[in-house]
C-alpha atoms as a printed R data frame, in Angstrom:
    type eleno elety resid chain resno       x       y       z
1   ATOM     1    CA   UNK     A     1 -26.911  11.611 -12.610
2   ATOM     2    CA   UNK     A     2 -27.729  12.425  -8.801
3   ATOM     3    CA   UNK     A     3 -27.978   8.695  -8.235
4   ATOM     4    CA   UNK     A     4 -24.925   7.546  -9.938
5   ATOM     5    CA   UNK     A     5 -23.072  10.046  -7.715
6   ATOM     6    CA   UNK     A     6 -24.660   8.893  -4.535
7   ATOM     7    CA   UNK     A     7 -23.730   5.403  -5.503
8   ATOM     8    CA   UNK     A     8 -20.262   6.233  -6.464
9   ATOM     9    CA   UNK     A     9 -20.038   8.205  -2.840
10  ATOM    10    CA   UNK     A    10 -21.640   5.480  -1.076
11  ATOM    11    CA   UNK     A    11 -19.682   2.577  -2.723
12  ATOM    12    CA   UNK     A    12 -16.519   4.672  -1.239
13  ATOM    13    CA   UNK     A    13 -17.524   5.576   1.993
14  ATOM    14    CA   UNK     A    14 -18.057   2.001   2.644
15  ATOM    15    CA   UNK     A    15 -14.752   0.510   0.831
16  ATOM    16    CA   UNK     A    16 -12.072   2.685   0.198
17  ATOM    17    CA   UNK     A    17 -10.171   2.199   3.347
18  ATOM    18    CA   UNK     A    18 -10.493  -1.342   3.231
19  ATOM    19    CA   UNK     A    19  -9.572  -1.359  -0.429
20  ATOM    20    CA   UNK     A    20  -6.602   1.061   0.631
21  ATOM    21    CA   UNK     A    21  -5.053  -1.424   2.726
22  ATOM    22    CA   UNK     A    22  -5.542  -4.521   0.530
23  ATOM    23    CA   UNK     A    23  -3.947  -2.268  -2.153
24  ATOM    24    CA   UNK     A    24  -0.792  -1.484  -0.140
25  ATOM    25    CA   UNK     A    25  -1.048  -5.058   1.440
26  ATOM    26    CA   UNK     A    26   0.110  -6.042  -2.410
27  ATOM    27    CA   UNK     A    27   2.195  -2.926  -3.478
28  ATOM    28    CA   UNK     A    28   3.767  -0.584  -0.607
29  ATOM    29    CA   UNK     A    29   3.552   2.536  -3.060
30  ATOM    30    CA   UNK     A    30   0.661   4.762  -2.066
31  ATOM    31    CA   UNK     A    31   0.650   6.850  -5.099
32  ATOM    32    CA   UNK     A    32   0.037   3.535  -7.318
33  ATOM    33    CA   UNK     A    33  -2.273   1.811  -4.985
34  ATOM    34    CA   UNK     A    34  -4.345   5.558  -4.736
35  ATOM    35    CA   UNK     A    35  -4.165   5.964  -8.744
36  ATOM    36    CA   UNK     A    36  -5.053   2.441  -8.941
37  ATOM    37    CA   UNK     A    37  -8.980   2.843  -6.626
38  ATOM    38    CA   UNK     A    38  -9.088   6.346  -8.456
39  ATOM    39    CA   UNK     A    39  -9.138   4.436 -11.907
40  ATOM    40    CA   UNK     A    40 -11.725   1.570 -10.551
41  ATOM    41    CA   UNK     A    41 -13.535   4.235  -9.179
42  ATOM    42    CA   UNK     A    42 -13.869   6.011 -12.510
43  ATOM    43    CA   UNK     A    43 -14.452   2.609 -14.407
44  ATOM    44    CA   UNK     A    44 -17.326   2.315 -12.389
45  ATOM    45    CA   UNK     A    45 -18.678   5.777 -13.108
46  ATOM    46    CA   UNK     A    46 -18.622   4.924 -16.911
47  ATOM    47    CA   UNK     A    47 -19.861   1.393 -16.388
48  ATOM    48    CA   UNK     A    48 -21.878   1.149 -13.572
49  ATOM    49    CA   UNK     A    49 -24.159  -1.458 -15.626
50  ATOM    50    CA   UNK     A    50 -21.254  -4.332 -15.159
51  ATOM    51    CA   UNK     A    51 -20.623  -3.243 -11.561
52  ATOM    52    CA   UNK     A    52 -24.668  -3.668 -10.778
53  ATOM    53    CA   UNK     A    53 -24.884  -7.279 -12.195
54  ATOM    54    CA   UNK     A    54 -21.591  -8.212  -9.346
55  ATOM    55    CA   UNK     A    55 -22.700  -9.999  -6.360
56  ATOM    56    CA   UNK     A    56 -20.486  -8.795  -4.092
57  ATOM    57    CA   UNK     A    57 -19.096  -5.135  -4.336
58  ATOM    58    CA   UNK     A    58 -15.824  -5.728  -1.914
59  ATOM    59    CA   UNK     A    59 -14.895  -9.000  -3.772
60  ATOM    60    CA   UNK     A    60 -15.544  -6.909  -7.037
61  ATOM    61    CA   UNK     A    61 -13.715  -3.707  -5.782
62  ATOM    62    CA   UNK     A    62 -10.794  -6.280  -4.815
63  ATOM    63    CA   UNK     A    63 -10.591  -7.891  -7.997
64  ATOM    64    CA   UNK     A    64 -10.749  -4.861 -10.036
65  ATOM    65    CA   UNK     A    65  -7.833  -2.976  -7.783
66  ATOM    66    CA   UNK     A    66  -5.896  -6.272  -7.989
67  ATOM    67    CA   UNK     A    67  -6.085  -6.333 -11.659
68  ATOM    68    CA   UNK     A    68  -5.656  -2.304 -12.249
69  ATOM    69    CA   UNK     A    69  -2.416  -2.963 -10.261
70  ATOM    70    CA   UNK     A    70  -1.209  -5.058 -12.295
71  ATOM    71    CA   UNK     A    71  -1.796  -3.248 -15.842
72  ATOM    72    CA   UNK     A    72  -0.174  -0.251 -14.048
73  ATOM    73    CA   UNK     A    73   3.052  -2.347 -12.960
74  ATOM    74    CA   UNK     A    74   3.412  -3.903 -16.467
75  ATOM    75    CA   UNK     A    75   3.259  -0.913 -18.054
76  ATOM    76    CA   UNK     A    76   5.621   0.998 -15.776
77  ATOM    77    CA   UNK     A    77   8.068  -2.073 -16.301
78  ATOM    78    CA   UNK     A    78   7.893  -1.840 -19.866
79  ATOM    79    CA   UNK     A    79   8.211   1.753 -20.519
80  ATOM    80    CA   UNK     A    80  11.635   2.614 -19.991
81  ATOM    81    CA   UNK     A    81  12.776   6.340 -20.542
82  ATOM    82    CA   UNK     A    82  16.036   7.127 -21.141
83  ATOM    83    CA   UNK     A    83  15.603  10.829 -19.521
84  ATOM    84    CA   UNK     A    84  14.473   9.235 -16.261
85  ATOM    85    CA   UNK     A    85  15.955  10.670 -13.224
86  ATOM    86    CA   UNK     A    86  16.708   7.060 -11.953
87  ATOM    87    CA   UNK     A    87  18.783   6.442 -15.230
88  ATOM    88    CA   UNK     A    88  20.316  10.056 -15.116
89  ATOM    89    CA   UNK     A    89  21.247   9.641 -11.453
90  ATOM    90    CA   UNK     A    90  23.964   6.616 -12.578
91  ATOM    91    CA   UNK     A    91  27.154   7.737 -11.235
92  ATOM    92    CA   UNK     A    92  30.197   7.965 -13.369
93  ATOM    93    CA   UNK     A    93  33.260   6.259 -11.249
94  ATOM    94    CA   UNK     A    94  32.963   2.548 -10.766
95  ATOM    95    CA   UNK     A    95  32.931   2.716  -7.230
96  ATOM    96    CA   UNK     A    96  30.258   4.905  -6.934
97  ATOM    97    CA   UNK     A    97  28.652   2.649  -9.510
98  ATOM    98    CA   UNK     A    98  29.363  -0.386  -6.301
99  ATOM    99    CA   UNK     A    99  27.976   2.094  -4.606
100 ATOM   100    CA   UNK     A   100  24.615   2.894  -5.735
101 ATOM   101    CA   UNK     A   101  23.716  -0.480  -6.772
102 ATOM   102    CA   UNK     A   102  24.216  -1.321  -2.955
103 ATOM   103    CA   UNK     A   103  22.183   1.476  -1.998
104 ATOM   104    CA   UNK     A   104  19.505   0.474  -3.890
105 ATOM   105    CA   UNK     A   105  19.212  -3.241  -3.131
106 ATOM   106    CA   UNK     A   106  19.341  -2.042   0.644
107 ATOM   107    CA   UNK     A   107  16.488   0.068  -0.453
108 ATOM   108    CA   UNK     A   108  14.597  -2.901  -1.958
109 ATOM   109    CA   UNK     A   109  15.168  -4.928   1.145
110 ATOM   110    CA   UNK     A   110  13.584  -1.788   3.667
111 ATOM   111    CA   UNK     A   111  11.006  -2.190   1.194
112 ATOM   112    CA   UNK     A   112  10.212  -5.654   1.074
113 ATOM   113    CA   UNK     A   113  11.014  -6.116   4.394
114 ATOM   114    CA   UNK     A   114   8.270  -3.601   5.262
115 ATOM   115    CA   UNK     A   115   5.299  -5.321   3.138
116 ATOM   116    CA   UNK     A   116   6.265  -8.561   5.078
117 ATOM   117    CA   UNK     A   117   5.902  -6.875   8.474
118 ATOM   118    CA   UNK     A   118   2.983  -5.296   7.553
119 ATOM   119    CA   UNK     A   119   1.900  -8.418   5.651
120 ATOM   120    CA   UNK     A   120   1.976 -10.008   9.176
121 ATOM   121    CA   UNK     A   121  -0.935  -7.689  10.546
122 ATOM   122    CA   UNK     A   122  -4.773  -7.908  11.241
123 ATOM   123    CA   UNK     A   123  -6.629  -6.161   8.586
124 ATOM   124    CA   UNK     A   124  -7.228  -3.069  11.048
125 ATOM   125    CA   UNK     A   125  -3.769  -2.993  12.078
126 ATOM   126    CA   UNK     A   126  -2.229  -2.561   8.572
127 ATOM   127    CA   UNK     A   127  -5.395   0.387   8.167
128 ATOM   128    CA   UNK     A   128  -4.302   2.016  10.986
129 ATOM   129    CA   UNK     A   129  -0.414   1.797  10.281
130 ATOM   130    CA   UNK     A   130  -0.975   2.952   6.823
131 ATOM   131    CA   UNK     A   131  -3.406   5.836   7.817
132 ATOM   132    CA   UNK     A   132  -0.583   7.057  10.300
133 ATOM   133    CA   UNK     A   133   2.190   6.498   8.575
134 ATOM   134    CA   UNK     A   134   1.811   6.924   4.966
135 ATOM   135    CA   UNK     A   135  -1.191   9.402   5.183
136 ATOM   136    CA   UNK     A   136   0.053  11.035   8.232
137 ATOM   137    CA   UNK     A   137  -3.493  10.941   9.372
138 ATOM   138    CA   UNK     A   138  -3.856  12.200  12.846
139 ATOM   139    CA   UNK     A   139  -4.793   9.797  15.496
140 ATOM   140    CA   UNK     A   140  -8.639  12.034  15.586
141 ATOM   141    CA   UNK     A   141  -8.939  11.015  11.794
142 ATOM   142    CA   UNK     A   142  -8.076   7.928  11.873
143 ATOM   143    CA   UNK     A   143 -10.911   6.957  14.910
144 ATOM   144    CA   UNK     A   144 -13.297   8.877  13.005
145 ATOM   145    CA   UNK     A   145 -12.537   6.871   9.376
146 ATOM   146    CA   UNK     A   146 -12.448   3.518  11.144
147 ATOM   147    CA   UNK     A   147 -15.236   4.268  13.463
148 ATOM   148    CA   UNK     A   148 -13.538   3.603  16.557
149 ATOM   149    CA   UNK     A   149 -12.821   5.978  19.487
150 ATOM   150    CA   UNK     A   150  -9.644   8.327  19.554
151 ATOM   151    CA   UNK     A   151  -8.080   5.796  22.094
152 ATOM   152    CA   UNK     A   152  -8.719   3.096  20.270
153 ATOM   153    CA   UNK     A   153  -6.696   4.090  17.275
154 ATOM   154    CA   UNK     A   154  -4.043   4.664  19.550
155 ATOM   155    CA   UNK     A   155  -4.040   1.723  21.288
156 ATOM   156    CA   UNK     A   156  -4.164  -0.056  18.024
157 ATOM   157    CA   UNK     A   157  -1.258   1.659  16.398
158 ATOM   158    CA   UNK     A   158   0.632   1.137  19.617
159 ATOM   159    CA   UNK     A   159   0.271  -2.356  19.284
160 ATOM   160    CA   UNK     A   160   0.519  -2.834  15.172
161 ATOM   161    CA   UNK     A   161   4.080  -0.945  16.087
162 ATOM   162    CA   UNK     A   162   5.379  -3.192  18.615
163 ATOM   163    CA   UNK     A   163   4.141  -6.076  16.559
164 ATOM   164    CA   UNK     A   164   6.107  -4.721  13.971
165 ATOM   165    CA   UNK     A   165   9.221  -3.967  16.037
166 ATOM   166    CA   UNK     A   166   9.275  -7.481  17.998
167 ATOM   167    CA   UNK     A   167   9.098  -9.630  14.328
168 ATOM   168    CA   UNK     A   168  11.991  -6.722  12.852
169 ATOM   169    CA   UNK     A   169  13.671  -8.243  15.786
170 ATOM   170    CA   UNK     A   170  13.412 -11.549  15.883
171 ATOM   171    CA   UNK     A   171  14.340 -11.612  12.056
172 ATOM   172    CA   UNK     A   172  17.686 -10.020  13.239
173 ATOM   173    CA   UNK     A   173  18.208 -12.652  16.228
174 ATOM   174    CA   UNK     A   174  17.925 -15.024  13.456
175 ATOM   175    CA   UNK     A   175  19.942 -13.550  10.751
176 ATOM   176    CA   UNK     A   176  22.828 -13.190  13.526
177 ATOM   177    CA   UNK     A   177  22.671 -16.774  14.365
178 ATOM   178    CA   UNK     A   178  23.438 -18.085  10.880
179 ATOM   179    CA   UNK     A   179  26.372 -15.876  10.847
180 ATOM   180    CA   UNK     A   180  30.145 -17.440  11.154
181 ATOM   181    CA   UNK     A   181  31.863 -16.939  14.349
């Protein structure tokens, strides 16, 4: 028992982060991208004999969060509850109808803008971002998790940000130009 919990502890001291980040590299939703690793996490638990036979662990790890992903996004599309708070939230009028549908494609848009930006980083840069930003990780924890000094992490932020910022704004240069004088 003692050694199936050191493996399980060792297997996610080394890979979690990474895993983290390819996660949210595919799905910007930190809650389904941290249920997702806690479920292949847990698979492994109950069947560490199929993990032990893989011959790599990260390409394993990947594979298995990949395909956990997926499951979880299928189902979520296909269960559909009619006492959701997204369906409730409808509005009544037909303009606020115009309204909220607008809303929320401006929402998708933030969204999907913001996997492409991040899409567009080195692997430590979208760790770093994440940690920061979506785990609100301060920068002390974040050197310390990545194994990199204090400074470092800043640095590296810094620059993921402005990476970030000078693509968000070249996009816009672009998008301007194709519009009618």
């Amino acid at each position: 028992m003692k050694e199936e919990n050191d493996l399980l502890e060792e297997l996610y001291r080394r890979y979690a982060h990474a895993l983290y980040a390819y996660g949210f590299k595919c799905y910007a939703d930190r809650n389904l991208v941290e249920d997702a690793m806690h479920d292949v996490f847990l698979d492994i638990y109950h069947h560490q004999d199929t993990f032990l036979h893989a011959n790599s662990p990260k390409q394993y790890l990947r594979a298995a969060l990949q395909h956990r992903l997926k499951r979880i996004v299928k189902r979520q599309r296909e269960k559909v509850d009619v006492d959701s708070p997204e369906l409730n939230a409808l509005p009544d009028g037909d303009d606020d109808i115009e309204a909220y549908f607008i809303e929320q494609e401006d929402d998708a848009y933030r969204k999907q803008m913001a996997r492409r930006l991040i899409g567009q980083l080195t692997q430590n840069q979208r760790t770093v971002v994440c940690l920061r930003l979506y785990e609100q990780k301060s920068f002390e924890e974040i050197a310390r998790l990545m194994n990199i000094n204090c400074q470092s992490a800043q640095n590296l932020y810094q620059r993921s940000m402005a990476k970030c910022r000078d693509s968000l704004r070249a996009e816009r240069i672009r998008k301007e130009s194709l519009l009618p004088v």
